[in-house]
C-alpha atoms as an extended CHARMM CRD file, in Angstrom:
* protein
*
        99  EXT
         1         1  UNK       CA            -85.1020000000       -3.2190000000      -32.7030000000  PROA      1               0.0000000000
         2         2  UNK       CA            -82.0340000000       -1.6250000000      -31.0100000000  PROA      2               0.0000000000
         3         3  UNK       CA            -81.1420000000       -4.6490000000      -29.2950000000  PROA      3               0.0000000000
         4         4  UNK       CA            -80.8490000000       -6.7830000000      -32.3140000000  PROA      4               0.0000000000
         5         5  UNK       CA            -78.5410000000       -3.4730000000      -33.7900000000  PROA      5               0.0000000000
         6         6  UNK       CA            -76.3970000000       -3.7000000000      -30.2600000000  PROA      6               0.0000000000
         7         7  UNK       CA            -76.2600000000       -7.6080000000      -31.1580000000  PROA      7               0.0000000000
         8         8  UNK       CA            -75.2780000000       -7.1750000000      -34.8790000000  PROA      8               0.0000000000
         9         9  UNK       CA            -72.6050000000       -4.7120000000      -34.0550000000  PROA      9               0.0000000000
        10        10  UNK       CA            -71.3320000000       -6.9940000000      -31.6820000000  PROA      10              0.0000000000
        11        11  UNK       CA            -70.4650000000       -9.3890000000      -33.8360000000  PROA      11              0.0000000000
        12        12  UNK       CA            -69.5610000000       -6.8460000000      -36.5620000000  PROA      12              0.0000000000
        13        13  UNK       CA            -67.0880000000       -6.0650000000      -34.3240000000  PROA      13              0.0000000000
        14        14  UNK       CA            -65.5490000000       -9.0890000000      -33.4700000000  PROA      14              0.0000000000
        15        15  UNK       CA            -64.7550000000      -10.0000000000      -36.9080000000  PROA      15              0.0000000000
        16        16  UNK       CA            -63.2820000000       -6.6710000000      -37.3890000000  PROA      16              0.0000000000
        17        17  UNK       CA            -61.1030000000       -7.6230000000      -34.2900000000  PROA      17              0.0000000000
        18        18  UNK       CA            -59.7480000000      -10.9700000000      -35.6910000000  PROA      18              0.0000000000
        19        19  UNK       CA            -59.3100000000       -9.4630000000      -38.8890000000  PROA      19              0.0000000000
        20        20  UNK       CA            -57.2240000000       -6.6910000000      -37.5230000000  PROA      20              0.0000000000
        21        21  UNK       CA            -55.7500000000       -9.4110000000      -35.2470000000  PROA      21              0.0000000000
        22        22  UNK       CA            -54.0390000000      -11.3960000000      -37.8700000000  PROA      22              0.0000000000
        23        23  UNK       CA            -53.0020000000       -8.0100000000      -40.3460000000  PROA      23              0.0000000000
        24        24  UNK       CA            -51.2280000000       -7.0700000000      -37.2640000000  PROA      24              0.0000000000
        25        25  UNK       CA            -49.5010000000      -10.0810000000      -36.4040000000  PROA      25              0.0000000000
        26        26  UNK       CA            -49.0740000000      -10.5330000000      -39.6930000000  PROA      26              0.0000000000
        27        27  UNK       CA            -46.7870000000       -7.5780000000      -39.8860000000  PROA      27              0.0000000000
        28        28  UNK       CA            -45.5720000000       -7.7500000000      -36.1400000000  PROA      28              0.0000000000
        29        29  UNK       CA            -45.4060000000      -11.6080000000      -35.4570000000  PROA      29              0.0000000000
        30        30  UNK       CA            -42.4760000000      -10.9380000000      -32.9630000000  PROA      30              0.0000000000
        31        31  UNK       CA            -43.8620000000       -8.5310000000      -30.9620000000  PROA      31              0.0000000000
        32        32  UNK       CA            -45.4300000000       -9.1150000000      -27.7470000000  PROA      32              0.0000000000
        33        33  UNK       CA            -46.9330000000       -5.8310000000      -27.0940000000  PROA      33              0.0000000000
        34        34  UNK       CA            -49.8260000000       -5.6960000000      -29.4360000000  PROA      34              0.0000000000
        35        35  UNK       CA            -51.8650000000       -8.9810000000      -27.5090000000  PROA      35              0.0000000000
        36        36  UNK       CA            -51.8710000000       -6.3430000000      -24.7000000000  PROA      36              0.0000000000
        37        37  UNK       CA            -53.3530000000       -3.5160000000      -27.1330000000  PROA      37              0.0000000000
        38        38  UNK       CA            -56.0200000000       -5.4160000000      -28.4940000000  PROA      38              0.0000000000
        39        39  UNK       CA            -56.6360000000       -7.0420000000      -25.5190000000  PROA      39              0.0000000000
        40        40  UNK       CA            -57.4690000000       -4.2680000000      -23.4470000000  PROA      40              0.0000000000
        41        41  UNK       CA            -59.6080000000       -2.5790000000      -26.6960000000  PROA      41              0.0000000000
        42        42  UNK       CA            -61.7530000000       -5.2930000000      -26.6170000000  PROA      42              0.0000000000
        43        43  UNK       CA            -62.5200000000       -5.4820000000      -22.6740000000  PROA      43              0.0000000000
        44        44  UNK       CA            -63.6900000000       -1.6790000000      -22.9350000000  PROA      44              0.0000000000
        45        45  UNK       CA            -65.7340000000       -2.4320000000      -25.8610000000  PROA      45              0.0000000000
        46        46  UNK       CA            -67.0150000000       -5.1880000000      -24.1290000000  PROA      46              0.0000000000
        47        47  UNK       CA            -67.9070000000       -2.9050000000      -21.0120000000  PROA      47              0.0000000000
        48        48  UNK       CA            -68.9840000000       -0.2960000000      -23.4600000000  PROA      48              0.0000000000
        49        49  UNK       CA            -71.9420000000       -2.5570000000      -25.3080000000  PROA      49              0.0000000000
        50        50  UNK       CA            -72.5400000000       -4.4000000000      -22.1640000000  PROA      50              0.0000000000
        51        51  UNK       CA            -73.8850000000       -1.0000000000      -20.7600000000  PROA      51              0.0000000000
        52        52  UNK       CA            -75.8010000000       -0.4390000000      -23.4500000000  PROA      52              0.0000000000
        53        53  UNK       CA            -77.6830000000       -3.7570000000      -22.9770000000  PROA      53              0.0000000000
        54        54  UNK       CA            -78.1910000000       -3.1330000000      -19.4440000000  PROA      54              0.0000000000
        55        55  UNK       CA            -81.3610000000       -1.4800000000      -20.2880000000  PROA      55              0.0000000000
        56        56  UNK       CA            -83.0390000000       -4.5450000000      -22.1100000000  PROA      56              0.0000000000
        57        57  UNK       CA            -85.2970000000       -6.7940000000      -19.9190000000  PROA      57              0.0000000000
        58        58  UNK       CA            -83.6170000000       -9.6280000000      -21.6310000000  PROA      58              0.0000000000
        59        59  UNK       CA            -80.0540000000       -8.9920000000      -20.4070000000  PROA      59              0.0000000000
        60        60  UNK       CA            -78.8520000000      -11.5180000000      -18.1450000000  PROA      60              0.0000000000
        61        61  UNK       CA            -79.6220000000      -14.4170000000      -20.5530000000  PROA      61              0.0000000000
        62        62  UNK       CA            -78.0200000000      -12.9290000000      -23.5800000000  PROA      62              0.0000000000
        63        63  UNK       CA            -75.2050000000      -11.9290000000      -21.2990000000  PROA      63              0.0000000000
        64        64  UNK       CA            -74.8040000000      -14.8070000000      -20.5130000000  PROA      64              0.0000000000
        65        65  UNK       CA            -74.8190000000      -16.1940000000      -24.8330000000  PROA      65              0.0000000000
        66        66  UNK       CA            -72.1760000000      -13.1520000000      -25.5150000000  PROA      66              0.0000000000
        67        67  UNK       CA            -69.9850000000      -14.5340000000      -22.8060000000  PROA      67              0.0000000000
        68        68  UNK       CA            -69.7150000000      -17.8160000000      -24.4010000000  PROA      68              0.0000000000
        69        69  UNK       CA            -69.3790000000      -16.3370000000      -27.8440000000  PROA      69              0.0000000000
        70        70  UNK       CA            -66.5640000000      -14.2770000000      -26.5350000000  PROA      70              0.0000000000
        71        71  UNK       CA            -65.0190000000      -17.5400000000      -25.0260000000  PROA      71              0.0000000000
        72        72  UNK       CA            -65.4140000000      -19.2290000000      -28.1600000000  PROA      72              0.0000000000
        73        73  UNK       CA            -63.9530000000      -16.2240000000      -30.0640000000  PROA      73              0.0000000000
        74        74  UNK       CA            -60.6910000000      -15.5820000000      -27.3990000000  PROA      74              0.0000000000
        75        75  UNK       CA            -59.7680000000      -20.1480000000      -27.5420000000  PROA      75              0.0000000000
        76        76  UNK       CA            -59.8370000000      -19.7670000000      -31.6040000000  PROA      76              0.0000000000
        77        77  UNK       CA            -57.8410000000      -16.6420000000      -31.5420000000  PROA      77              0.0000000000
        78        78  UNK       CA            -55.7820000000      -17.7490000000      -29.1480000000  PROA      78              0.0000000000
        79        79  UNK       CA            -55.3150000000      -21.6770000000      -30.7370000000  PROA      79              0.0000000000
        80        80  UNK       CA            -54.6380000000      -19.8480000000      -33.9790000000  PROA      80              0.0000000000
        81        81  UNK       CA            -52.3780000000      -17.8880000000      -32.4740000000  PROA      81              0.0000000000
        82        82  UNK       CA            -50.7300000000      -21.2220000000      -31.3680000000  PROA      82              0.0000000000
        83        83  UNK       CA            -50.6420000000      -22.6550000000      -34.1910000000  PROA      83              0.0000000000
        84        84  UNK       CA            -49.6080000000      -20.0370000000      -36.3110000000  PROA      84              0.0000000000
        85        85  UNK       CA            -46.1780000000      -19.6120000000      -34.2530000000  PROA      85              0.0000000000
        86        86  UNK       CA            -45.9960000000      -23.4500000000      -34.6880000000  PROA      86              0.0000000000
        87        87  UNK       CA            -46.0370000000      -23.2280000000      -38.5220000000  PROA      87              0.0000000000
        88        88  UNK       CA            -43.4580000000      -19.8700000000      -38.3720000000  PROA      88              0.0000000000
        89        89  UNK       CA            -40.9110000000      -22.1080000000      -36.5280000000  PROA      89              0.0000000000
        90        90  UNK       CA            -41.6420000000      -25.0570000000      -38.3110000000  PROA      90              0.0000000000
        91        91  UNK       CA            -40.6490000000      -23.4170000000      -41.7490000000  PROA      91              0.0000000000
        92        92  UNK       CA            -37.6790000000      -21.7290000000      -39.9380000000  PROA      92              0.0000000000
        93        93  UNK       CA            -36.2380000000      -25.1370000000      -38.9120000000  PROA      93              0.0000000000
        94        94  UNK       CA            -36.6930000000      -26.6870000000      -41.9530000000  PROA      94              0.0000000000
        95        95  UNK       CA            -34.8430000000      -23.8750000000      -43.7440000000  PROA      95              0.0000000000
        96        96  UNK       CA            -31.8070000000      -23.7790000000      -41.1240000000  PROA      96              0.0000000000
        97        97  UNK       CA            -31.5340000000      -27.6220000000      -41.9660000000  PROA      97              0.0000000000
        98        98  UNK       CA            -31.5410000000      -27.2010000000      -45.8090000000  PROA      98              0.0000000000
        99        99  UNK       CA            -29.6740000000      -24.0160000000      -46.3070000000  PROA      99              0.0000000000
């Protein structure tokens, strides 16, 4: 029962994390310093529920299904990311050559 709450939260939280992700950049798309922030906020959240799931018999093989999930999550953050700058720059050039 608490494991599937540790799991749910999990994922609760990452959503909250790529919401909060794009508000920021959103509103700070030129900054550099808030990948850093949010970076290092989820590692210790990561540490923090990985502690708590230390006590599970189950452990190492849903360690090992969070660690993809997290790999999954940190390519389409990061690819939107990407692509997001892309589109910023594309409508920036495209204004520079009409105006």
């Amino acid at each position: 029962m608490h494991f599937t709450i540790y799991i749910i939260l999990y994922f609760i939280y990452h959503i909250v994390y790529i919401i909060i992700y794009f508000v920021y950049e959103f509103y700070y798309m030129l900054h550099i310093y808030h990948i850093l922030f949010l970076t290092l906020l989820l590692f210790y959240c990561k540490i923090y529920i990985i502690l708590l799931l230390i006590n599970y018999i189950c452990f190492f093989k849903f360690l090992l299904l969070i660690f993809l999930i997290s790999l999954f999550l940190f390519y389409l953050i990061y690819i939107l990311y990407v692509y997001n700058l892309l589109i910023y720059f594309c409508f920036f050039f495209i204004f520079l050559v009409l105006f």
